[in-house]
Structure formats: C-alpha cells, structure tokens
C-alpha positions in Angstrom: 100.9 153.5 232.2 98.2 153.6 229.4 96.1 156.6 228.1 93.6 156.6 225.3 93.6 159.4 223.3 90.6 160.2 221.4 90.1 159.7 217.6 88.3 160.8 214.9 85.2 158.8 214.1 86.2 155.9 215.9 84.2 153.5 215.6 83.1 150.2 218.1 86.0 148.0 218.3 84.2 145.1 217.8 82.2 146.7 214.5 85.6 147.8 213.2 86.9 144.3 212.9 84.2 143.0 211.6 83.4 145.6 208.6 86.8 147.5 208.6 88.9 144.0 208.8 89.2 141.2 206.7 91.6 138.8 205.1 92.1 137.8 201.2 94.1 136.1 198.8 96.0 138.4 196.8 97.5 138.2 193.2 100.9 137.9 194.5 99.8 134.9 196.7 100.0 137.1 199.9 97.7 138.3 202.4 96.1 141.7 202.6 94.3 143.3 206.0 91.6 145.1 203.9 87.7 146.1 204.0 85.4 143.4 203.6 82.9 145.7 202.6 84.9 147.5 199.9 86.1 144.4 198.7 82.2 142.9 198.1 81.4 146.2 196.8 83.9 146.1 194.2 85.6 143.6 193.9 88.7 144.9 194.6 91.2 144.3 197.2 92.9 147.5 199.3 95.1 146.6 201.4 96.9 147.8 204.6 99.7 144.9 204.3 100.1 142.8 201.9 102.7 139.9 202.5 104.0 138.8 199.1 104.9 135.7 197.7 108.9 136.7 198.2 108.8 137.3 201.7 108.5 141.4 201.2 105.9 142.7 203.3 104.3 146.0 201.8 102.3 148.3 204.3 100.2 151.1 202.7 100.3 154.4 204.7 96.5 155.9 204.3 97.5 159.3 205.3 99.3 161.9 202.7 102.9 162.4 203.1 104.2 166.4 202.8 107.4 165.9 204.6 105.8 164.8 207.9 107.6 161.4 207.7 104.0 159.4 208.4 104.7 157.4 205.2 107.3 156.1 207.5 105.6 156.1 211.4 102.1 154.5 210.1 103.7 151.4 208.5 105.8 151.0 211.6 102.8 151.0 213.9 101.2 148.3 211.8 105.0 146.4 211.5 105.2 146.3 215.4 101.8 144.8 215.9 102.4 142.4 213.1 105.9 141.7 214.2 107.6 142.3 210.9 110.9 142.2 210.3 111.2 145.8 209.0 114.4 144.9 206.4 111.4 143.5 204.8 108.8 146.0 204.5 108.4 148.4 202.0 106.1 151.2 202.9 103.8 153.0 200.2 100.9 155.6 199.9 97.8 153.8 200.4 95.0 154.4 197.4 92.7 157.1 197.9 89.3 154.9 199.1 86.5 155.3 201.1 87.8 152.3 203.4 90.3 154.1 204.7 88.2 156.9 206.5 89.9 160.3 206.6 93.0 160.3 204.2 94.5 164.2 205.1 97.6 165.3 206.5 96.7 168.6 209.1 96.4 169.7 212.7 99.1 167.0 213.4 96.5 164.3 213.3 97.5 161.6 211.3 99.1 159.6 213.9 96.8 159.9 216.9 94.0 159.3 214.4 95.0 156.6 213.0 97.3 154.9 216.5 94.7 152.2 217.9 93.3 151.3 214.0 96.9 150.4 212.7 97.7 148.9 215.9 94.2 146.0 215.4 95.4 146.1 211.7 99.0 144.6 212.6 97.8 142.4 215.8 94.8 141.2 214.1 96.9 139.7 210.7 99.4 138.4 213.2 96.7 136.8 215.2 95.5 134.8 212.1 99.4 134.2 210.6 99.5 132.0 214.3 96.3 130.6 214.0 97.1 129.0 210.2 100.5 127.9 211.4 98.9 126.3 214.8 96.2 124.7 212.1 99.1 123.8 210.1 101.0 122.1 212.6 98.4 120.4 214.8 99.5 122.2 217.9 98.3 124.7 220.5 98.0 128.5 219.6 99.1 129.8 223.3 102.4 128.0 222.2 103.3 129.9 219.4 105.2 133.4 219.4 106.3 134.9 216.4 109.1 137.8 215.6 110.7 139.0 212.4 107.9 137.7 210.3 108.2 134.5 211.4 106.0 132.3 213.6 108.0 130.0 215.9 106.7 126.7 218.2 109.7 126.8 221.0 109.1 123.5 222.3 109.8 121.9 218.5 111.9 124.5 217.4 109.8 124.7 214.4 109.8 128.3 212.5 108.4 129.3 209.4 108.0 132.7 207.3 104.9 134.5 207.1 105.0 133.9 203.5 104.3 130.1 204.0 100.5 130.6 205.7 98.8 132.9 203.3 97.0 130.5 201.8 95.7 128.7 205.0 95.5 132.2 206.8 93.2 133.8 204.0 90.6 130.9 204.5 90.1 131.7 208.3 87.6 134.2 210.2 88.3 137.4 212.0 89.1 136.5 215.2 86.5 138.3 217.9 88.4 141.1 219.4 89.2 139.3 222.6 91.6 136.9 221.1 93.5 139.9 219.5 96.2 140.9 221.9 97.9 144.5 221.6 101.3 144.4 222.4 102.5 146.5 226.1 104.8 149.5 225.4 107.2 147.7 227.0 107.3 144.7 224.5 107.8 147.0 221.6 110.7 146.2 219.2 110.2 148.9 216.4 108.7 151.7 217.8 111.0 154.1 219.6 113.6 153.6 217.5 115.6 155.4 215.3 114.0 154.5 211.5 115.3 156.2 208.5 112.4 157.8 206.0 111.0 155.1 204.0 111.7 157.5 201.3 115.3 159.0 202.1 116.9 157.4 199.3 115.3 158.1 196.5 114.8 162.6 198.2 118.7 162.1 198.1 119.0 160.5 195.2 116.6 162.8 192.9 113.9 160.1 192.2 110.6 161.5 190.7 108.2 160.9 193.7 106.9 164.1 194.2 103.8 165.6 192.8 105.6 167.8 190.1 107.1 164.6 188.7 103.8 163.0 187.7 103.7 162.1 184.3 100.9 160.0 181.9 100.7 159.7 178.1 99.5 162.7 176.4 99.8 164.7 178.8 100.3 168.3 177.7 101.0 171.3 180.1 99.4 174.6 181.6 99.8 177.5 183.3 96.5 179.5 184.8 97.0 183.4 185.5 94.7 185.1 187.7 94.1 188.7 188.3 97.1 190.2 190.6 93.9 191.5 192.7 92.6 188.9 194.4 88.9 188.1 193.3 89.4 190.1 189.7 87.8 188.9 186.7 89.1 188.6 183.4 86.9 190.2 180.8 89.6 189.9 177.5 93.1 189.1 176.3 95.0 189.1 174.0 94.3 185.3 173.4 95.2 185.0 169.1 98.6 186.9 170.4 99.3 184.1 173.1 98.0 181.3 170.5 100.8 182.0 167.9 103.8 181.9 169.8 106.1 178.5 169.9 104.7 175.8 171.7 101.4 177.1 172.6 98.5 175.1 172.2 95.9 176.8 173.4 94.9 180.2 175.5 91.4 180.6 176.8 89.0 182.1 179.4 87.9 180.2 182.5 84.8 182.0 183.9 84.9 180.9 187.3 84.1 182.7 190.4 84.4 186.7 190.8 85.6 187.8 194.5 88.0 187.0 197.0 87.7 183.0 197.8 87.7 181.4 201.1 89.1 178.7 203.2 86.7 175.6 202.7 88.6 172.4 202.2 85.6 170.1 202.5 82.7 171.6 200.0 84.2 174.1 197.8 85.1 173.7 194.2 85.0 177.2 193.0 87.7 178.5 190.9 89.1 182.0 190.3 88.6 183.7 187.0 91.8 183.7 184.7 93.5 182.8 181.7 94.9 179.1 180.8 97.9 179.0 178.3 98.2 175.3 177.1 101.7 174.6 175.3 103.6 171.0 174.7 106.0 172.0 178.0 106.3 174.1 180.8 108.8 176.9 180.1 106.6 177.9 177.1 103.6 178.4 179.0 105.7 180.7 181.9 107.0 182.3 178.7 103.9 183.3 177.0 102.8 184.7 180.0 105.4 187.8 179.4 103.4 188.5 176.7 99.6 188.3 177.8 97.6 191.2 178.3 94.5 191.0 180.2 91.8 193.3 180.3 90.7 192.5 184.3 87.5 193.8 185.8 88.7 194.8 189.4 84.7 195.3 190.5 84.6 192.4 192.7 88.2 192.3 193.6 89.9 192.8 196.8 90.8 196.4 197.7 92.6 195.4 200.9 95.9 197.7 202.0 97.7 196.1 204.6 98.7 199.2 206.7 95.3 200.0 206.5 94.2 197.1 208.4 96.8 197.4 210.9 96.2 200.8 211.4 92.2 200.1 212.2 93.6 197.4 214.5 95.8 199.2 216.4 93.0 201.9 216.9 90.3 199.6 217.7 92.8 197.9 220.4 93.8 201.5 221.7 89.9 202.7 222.3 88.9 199.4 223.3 86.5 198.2 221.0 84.4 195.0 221.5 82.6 193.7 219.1 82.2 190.0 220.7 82.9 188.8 224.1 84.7 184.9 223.7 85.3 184.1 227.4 84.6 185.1 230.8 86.0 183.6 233.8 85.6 185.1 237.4 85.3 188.7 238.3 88.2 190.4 236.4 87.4 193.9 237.3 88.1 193.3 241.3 90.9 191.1 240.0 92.6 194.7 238.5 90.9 196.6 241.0 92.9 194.8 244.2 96.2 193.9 242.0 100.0 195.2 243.5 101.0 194.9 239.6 99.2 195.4 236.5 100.9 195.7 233.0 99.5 196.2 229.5 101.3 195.6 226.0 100.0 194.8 222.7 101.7 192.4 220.1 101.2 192.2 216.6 101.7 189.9 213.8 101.7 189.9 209.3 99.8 188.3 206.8 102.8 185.2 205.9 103.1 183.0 203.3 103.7 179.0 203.6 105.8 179.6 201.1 106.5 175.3 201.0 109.8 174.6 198.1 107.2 172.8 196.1 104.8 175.3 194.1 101.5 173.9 193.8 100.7 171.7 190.8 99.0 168.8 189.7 98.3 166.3 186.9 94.6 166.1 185.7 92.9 164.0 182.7 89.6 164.7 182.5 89.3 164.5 178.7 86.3 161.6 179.1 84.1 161.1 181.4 86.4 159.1 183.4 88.8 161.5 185.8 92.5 160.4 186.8 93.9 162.7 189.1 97.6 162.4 190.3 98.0 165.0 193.4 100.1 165.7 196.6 97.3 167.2 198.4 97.0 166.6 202.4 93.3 166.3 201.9 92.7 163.9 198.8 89.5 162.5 200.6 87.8 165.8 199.8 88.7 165.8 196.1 86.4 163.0 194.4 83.2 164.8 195.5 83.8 167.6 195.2 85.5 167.5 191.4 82.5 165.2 190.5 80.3 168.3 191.1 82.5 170.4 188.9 82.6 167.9 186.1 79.0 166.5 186.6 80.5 163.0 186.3 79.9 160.1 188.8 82.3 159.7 192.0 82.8 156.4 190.6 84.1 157.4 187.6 87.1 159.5 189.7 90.9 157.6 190.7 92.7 159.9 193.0 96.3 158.8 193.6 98.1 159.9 196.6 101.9 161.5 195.5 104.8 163.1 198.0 104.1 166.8 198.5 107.3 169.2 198.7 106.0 170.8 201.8 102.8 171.4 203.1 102.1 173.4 206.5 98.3 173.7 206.0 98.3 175.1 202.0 98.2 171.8 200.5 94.4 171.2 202.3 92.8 173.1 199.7 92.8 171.7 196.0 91.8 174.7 194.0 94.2 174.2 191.5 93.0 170.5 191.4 89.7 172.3 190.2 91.7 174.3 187.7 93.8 171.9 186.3 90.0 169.7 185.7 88.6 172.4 183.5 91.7 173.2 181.4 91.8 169.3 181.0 88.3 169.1 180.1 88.3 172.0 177.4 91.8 170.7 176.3 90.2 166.7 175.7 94.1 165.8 177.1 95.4 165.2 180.1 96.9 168.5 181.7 99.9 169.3 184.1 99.3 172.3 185.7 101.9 173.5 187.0 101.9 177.2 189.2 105.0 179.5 189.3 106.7 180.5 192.7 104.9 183.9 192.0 101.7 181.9 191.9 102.1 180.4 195.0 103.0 183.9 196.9 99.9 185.8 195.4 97.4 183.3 196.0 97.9 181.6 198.8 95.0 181.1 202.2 97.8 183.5 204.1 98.4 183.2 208.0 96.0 185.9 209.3 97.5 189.1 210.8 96.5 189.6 214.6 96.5 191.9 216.9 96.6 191.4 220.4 96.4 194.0 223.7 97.2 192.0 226.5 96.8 192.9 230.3 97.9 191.2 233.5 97.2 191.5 237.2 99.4 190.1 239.8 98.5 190.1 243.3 100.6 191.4 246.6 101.5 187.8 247.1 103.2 187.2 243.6 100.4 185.4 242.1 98.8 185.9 238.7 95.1 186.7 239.3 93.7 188.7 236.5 94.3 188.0 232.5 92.7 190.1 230.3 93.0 189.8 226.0 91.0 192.1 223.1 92.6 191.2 220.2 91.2 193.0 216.5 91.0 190.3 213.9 90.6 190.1 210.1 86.8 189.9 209.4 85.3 189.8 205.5 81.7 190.5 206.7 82.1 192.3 210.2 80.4 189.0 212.0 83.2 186.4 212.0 86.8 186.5 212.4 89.0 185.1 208.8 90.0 181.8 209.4 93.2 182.0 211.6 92.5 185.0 213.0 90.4 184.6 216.0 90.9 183.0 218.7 89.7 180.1 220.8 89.6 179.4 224.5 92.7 177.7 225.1 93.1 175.8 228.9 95.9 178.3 229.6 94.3 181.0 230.5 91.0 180.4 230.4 90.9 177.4 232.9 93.8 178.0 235.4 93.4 181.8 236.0 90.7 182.6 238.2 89.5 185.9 236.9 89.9 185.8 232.7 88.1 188.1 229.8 88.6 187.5 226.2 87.0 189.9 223.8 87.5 190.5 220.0 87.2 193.7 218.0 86.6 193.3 214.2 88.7 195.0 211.1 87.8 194.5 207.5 90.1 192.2 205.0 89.3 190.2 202.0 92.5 188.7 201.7 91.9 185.2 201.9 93.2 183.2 205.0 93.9 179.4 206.1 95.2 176.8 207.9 99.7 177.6 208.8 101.4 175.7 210.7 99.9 175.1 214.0 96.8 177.1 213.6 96.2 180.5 216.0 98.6 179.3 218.5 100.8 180.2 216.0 100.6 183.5 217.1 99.0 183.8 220.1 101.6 181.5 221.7 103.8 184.5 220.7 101.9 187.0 222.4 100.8 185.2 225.6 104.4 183.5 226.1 105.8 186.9 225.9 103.4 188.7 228.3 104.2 186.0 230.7 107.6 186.8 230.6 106.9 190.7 231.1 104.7 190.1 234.0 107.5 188.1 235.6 110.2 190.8 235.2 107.5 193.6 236.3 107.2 191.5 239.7 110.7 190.8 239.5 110.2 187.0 239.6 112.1 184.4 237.8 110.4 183.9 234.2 110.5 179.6 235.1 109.4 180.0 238.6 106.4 182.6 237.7 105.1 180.3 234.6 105.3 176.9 236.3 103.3 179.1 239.2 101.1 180.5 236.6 100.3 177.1 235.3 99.5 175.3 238.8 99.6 172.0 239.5 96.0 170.6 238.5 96.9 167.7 236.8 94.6 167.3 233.7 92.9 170.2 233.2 89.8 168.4 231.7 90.1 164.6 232.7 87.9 163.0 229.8 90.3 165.1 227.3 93.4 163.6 226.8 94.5 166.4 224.5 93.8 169.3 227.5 96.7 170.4 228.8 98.4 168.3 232.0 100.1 170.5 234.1 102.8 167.4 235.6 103.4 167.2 232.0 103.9 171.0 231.3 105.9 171.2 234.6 108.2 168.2 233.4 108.8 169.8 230.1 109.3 173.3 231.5 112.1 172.2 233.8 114.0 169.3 231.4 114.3 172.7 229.2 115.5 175.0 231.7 118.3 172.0 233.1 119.6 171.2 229.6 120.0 175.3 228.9 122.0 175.5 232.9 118.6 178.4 233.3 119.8 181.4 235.5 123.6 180.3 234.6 125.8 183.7 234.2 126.0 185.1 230.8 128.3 187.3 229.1 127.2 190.9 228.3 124.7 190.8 225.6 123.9 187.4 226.0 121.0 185.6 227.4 118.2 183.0 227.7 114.9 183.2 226.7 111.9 180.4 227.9 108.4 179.5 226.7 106.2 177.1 226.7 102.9 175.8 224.8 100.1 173.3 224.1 99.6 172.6 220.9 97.9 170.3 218.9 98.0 168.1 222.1 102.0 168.2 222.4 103.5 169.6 225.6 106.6 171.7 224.8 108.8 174.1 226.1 112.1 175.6 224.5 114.7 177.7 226.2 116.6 180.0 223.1 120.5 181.7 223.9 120.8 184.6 221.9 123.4 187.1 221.7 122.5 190.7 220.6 124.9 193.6 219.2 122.8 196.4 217.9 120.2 195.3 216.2 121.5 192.2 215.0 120.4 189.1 217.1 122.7 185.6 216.8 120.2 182.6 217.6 123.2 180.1 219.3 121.2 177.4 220.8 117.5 176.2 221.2 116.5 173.6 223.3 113.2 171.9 222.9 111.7 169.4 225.7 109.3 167.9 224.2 106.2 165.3 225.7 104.1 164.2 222.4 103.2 160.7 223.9 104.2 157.2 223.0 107.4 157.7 220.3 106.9 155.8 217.0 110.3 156.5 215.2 112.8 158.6 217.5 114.7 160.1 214.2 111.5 161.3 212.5 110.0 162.8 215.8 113.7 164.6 216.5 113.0 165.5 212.2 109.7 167.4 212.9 110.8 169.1 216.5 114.0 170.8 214.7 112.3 171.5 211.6 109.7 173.3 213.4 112.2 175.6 215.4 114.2 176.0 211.7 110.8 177.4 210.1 109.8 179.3 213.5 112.8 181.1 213.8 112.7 182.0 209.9 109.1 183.0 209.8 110.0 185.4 212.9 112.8 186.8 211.3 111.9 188.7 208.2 108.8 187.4 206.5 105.8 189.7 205.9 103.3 189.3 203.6 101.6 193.2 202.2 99.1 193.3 200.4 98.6 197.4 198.5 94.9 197.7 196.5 94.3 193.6 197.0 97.3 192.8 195.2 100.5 190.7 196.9 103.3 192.8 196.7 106.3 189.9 197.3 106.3 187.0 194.7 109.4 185.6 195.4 111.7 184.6 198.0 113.8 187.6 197.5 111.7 189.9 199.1 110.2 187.1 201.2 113.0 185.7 202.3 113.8 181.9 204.1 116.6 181.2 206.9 119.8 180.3 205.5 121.8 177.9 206.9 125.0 180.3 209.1 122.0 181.5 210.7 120.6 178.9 212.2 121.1 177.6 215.7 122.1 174.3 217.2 118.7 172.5 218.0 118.6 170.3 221.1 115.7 167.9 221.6 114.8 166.3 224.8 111.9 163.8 224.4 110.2 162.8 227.3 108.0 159.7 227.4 105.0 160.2 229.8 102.9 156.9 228.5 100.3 158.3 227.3 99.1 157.5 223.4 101.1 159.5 220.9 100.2 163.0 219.7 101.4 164.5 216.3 104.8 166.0 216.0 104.2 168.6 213.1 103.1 171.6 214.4 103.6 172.0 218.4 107.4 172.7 218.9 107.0 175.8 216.2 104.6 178.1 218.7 106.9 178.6 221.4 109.8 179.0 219.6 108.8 182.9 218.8 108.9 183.8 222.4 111.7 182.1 223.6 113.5 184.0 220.9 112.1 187.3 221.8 112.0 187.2 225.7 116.4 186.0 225.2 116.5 189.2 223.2 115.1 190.8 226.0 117.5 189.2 228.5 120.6 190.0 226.5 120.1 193.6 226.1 116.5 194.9 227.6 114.8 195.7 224.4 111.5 194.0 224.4 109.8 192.9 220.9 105.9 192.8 220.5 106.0 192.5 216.7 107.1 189.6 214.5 108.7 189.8 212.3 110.9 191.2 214.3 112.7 193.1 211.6 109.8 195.4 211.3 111.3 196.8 214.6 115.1 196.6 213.0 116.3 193.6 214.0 118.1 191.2 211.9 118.9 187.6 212.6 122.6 186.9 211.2 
C-alpha cells in the first residue's frame, strides 16, 4: 500500500528532473546528481552524490542536523534508490544553495519534505550508472540490475563498480521520468534498518563538529550583553573600564532595536541593543562582563510579571471572557443542555525554556564586503538575505556553511545572534566568534508560551461524548493576536469528530517574546485535552481506552486529500498496541497505576501508556510505552532515538521547569533553578513502531505531546489526585 504525502513546494515531476537534475563530471572523476541550472549559473557543481574516484560515495544531506539524525536518514533515502553499498558512503551537510530549496530543520519536516525528491535523486543516478554500463557493454538495459554500487549483467556474469562509468555516465541525458523506476517498499535493502548516526563516532569521540567548534584565521572572540529586561536600551557604560582589562580588544555600543523582539525567522534582522566586549579568547570576554556597568534605558523594555499574567488568565477563564471565537461546530448549547454528564476543569501551563546543551553561538567574518558565516542554525536558507540587508552587501557576496547544532527544538530557527555576531565583526574588521553564555540563552530565548485552558465536556445518557467546549486566555502583545505558541488552531480531534464543538480565546497582555518548542501548541494542548478525556471517562465511569477510541470514531481519514489529517484506523491501531504492551486494566499494587494518551502531531499517530507509582507527593515514572505510526521507517535506530528522546525531554519539561519573568526580566539563568531530568529518574522507554504504508512523517516532535498526560492521568490512577498544571511541581509533586 502506497500513500503520497504532500510536500512543500513540490514541483512537476517531470520539470524537477529536468531543471532540478542533472549529471557532471566532477574533480575527483566522479559523478554528482546536481542542478543544471545552478551549475550554468555559476559554474559550480553542488551535489547530492558524488561517487569518487576510490569507490566512496559521498551524499550531501540538504537539511540542518540539531540532533534529529537527518544527516543520517536523508543520505540513506538517496543510498536506497541508488543502491549503494552503504560501507561506502559517507554522509555530509549539503552547502547552503538556492538549489536545494528549503534547507531548515522544524515542524518535523525534513523527511517528508524532502522523501519523493531524494528518492528521483538516487533512482535517477542509478538509472544513468545502468544505461553507461549497458552502452559500455553493447547489451540490453532491461538486463541489468545493480546492488552494492555495482551494476551486474546475470546472463555474463559481468559486474563492475559504479566508479568505472562516470565518465561515460556524465556524457548521457536525463532520462524522461518514465524510464526512472522507484523502488516498492518491499524491495528495500537499507531503509528500515537499524543505521548508526553517520556522526556517532566522532559525538563519542569529542571531534569538533559542532557549531562552537568553528574556527578560521584571525578570528578573535565576543560576547554581546543585553539589557536583563527584555527590549532595554543601552544608553552608556563603562566602556574605557572594560577596554583596559587583559585580553580585551574592544567594548562598544550596538544601537539596534529598542523593545521586546518577535518570532520572525523568515524577514527579520533586527538586533537588540547591548554592549560587545571583543577580547583574543572567550573566558576574557565572560570575565569582563563582571565588571561592566551599564546605564540601561528600561522605557521601551518589557514590564511583564508572570503571576500577573496568570492571574488575568485565570480571571478571564473564570468570567468567561471572549475576545475571539476560533471554531464552531454544531449546536453546543442543546449539546449541554440534554447531557447526563457535564464536567468543567481548567489546565495551565509556564513560559519554558529550550534550554538545548549547546548555547547559541556562531562564527562571522564580515570584515570586507565579502560575508563567511559558519552557523548550526535549522533555518540557514533565511540567513543570506536577510544579513545582506543588514550589511547592505550583495547575496552573492554571502557563504553560509551548514555545522552540527547541540540541540535545537525550535530556538535554533531564529539567527539573531547571526545578526549580532555580523555587526561586531563588521566594526571589529576581523572575523568574530560570538559566543552566548548559558545565562544568555535562559534570558533571551522565543519561550514556549504559557496557556491557559478551561475545558468543558458533555456526555450523553448513552455514554457518548456529544458536546466539547474550550476558552483558553492566551499571551497577546497588542490585544488582537495571540504570541506565537499561544493560541490555538483547529485540530481534527475535536473539531471534526465531535458533533457539537466551540473554541473561543480570551486575550492577556505579555511582551515576553515567544516561538517555535518542540511540537508547537500541541505541546500543550495535548496536555490539556488528553487529560480532560481521561476525566470525562472516569466521571461516566468508563474505561479511559474504551471512551477515547469511542471518542475518536471510526471515520477513517478525517480529510481524504490530507494525508497528514488524522486516520482514525491508525489512531485506533496505535491506541491498542499501547494499551497490549502495558497489560491495560492489569491489577496494580496500591499506589500504582497506568496512565494513557494519545495525539496527532506533526502528522505522527502516537499513543503512550505511562506506570507510575506515587508516595506523597513524590511520583516514580517506571515505564512508558510509546506505539508509534510515523509512516514508512527510514533508519529503525534513529526513529527508536527521537521517540525516547522525546518522552526523556517530555517527562523533564513536566517535571520542574518554569520559566518567571518579575519587571520583564528572566529570573532563572541557569540549570540550577531550571533544572533537567537526571538519569535515576528516568523510566524505561518502550517503542512499538507500527508500519501502516503510508509515506514517512517526521519523528522529532510527535511522541513528546502525549507523554504529559499519560504521566498525569497514571498519577491519577495511582492515588486519585488529579494535576491540571505542568509543571507539576507547582502543585508539590516531585519526580524522583
């Protein structure tokens, strides 16, 4: 069974092999899949695959690598098509060029995006590799086959390397799209396989391949301080102080822009106001900073309180306040009017950080009017036009290199410092590491939005849930929009299986700047909603599993020409492989139990089913199992990587960490007070992949949303206290 998902900006097949795909000689005497139209415009070849004179086969991954493991699952959809032997590929970050259409890493995208390209890529280079060897050979293409880079003629038992037809297979014509044959899932060698990370050695091993280990001659180093208010400008300091001290080279004002900032990844190259300290290493620019004093101007800055915002959301939740209606289904009010049950909770959330290991930095030489810029940014397409408008220097004149980011989850999509680390390079005439402080990272961050949610459910006399109701009171900077992250958006579940649905919003005023975390809104609301579900079920007294798979119905696709909308024989099949791997409704020992939820996100079906054991207030997280249907598998060990990670940072996030924010400022800058799972407290993670056909979906950011609620609705379970606010130890609980 075959399902297409959509892409973004796909073109027509048949244009995309004849503009996006060529074939040319390289310097190595190899073969390179490339862009015909970069390569007349420049001159210049950039490859997807190059096959080398020694038989190595490199394969350029386009999209950025932040710990996703794509630098290792996009050279291995291009290696099946091509049939490569995979001992002899070597995978590497793909140069940052207009050929290769959207180069980011977010909303678990870079697979499905890129799935049906790198699959032509690989079949249409082996499709010419055959036709040089059939040239070669004076025999009939149909009775050629090829595997392990090799191209074989069975009835002559004839075999040669891929190596030996470059030459003859970089003088031949794209073949029309007809004659280039995808392989059937069932005829695939690599994919579905357990692949180690292209780049495992050299993690384990300490090699410099991450952004903070860039390094060009000349270089000198910088650190930018910004006002501990967010949107503060500095007016003075104590800049002839900071001058004098050991290793300093230089300590300046950069203007830039007064006010809170916002989340724009695509157009925005505005900079905060600050102070850069410019020094011949790192640790002298942190340490001058003990010593700078800086006259701020707090007039534009951000006078946000936190409790203040979720006291004004709790009220506005409480009176019912509506400021914008978001969905209407049905005729809720008879709904409620002619339900056995109703129930009504609300469920909060905190501003958190994404607090990824690596601290954002970057290494920038703008001295001249060319621009060199070494970066592990998920969204390096957006930087060369944007930073050519900051610098008033041609796009041409910009090189963007793609480098390993130590974490991402959605704050590596904006490249403010980028911006910073171009002016202090440009005042400097050097090229400039700028390098931010863990402190740095916690202050000014695009924070995970805060939300507020007051749910309500009606449940008919025959069990059935018939009524859904949700005002939620989100973050708004001008009254008229919610903060990115903290609205919400018509999701299939309710909104299309319910009969009678109203969403409404209620605005509260924050200027602290918000952005893309991991898995976007349903990051939260899968929280809410998941837990709800589960209160509605014990209110009827119905079993959670059988009241949600009830809930969900059995539709099919809810929208057929959306492969991405949510398939109920898929959410069904995940729901109960969950529920059989945890032995669901199994006796417990006092203080014990399970917890289930499920979600759509980001196109993944998943459901997880969390044993906890509770004394107190302390909560034990034993056992999470994840079921998990993301599609067509591309390597089984990086998919099993993402699905446990994701429960790992779900189950930390819901623990203790809370961003507050007193007079605009951060209050934690560190992972002391913001503080990360450690490793006796977390649980065995099982992972059941199930393969449903359809094309593959992204594995980064789906299995973290329901993990929340399976958490808090086994809390429940084990010892009938029920949680409506993460983190959870704002209502005393610990996880040890």
């Amino acid at each position: 069974m075959s399902h297409d998902n959509k892409t973004l900006n796909n073109p027509d097949r048949r244009d995309f092999l004849k503009v996006s795909l060529g074939l040319a000689l390289t310097s190595t005497g190899g073969v390179s899949v490339m862009s015909l139209a970069a390569a007349e415009a420049s001159g210049t070849l950039n490859a997807y695959v190059q096959i080398n004179a020694d038989g190595s086969i490199t394969i350029y991954a386009p999209n950025p690598e932040v710990g996703q493991g794509v630098n290792t699952s996009l050279p291995m959809i291009v290696a099946e098509e091509l049939d490569a032997n995979w001992d002899e590929v070597v995978c590497e970050a793909a140069p940052i060029a207009q050929h290769y259409g959207m180069q980011f890493a977010g909303g678990s995208l870079s697979t499905p995006m890129r799935w049906d390209e790198l699959r032509k890529v690989g079949a249409t280079a082996r499709t010419m590799l055959v036709q040089a060897a059939a040239q070669e050979w004076g025999v009939s293409q149909d009775a050629l086959s090829t595997r392990s880079s090799m191209v074989l003629h069975a009835p002559t038992g004839r075999a040669t390397h891929y190596k030996n037809l470059v030459s003859r297979a970089s003088l031949l014509a794209v073949p029309a799209e007809g004659s280039v044959v995808l392989k059937t899932p069932d005829q695939y060698q690599l994919l579905g396989n357990r692949v180690v990370n292209a780049s495992a050695e050299h993690i384990a091993t300490g090699q410099p391949i991450f952004g903070i280990d860039a390094k060009t001659p000349g270089m000198v180093y910088a650190s930018f301080v910004k006002c501990p208010a967010i949107g503060g400008v500095a007016k003075s300091a104590n800049l002839d102080e900071i001058k004098a001290l050991p290793g300093i080279i230089d300590a300046f004002l950069i203007e830039g822009t007064p006010g809170p900032y916002n989340f724009d990844i695509r157009e925005s190259y505005t900079t905060q106001s600050g102070v850069a300290i410019v020094a011949k290493d790192t640790w002298s620019t942190f340490k001058a900073r003990a010593s700078l004093d800086v006259d701020w101007d707090l007039s534009a800055a951000s006078k946000d309180n936190t409790r203040d915002i979720e006291a004004q959301a709790l009220k506005a939740l409480a009176e019912g306040k509506v400021d914008e209606e978001i969905e209407r289904v049905g005729n809720v009010d008879d709904a409620f009017a002619n339900a056995a049950i109703t129930a009504d909770a609300t469920y909060t959330t905190d501003f958190v950080s994404h607090a990824q290991l690596e601290p954002q930095g970057v290494l920038v030489s703008a001295a001249t009017g060319k621009v060199e810029v070494w970066t592990s940014s998920q969204t390096p397409v957006f930087i060369t036009a944007n930073l050519a408008k900051l610098l008033s220097v041609s796009p041409k004149e910009i090189t963007v290199h793609q480098v390993r980011g130590g974490g991402g989850f959605g704050r590596r999509l904006s490249n403010e410092y980028v911006f910073e680390a171009a002016l202090i390079s440009r005042k400097v005439g050097a090229p400039v590491k700028l390098q931010w402080k863990r402190e740095d990272d916690m202050a000014f961050d695009y924070f995970r939005a805060p939300t507020y949610y007051r749910l309500q459910g009606a449940v008919a006399q025959d069990g059935q849930l018939t009524g859904w109701k949700n005002l939620l009171a989100a973050a708004s900077a001008d009254g008229k929009k919610a903060n990115y992250g903290a609205s919400y958006r018509p999701f299939d579940f309710p909104g299309k299986v319910i009969k009678n649905v109203l969403i409404e919003q209620s605005f509260v005023p924050s200027q602290t700047p918000t952005g893309a975390w991991r898995a976007p809104i349903s990051n939260v609301y899968a929280f809410a909603e998941q837990s709800f579900i589960a209160e509605l079920a014990h209110a009827t007294g119905q079993d959670h599993e059988a009241f949600l798979l009830n809930a969900i119905g059995h539709q099919g696709h809810i929208q057929e020409d959306d492969p991405a909308s949510l398939n109920t024989t898929r959410a069904h099949a995940v729901i109960k492989a969950a529920t059989r791997a945890a032995g669901w409704g199994r006796e417990l020992k006092e203080g014990r139990g399970l917890g289930l939820a499920f979600f759509l996100s980001h196109a993944g079906h998943i459901a997880e089913v969390a044993e906890v054991s509770v004394e107190g207030k302390s909560i034990t997280v034993h056992d999470v199992w994840v079921a998990a249907d993301v599609g067509q598998v591309i390597n089984q060990s990086g998919l099993e990587n993402q699905l446990q990670g994701s429960v790992i940072d779900g189950l930390s996030t819901l623990a203790a960490q809370s961003i507050s924010v007193v007079n605009g400022a951060v209050v934690e800058s560190n992972f002391d007070k913001y503080p990360l799972l450690r490793m006796p407290q977390s649980p065995r993670v099982h992972v059941d992949v199930l393969n449903s056909g359809y094309s593959p979906t992204g594995a980064g950011e789906p299995a973290l949303p329901p993990l929340a609620p399976a958490v808090c609705n086994a809390v429940f379970n084990a010892c009938g206290q029920r949680i409506r606010s993460l983190p959870i130890s704002k209502e005393g609980f610990t996880v040890v």
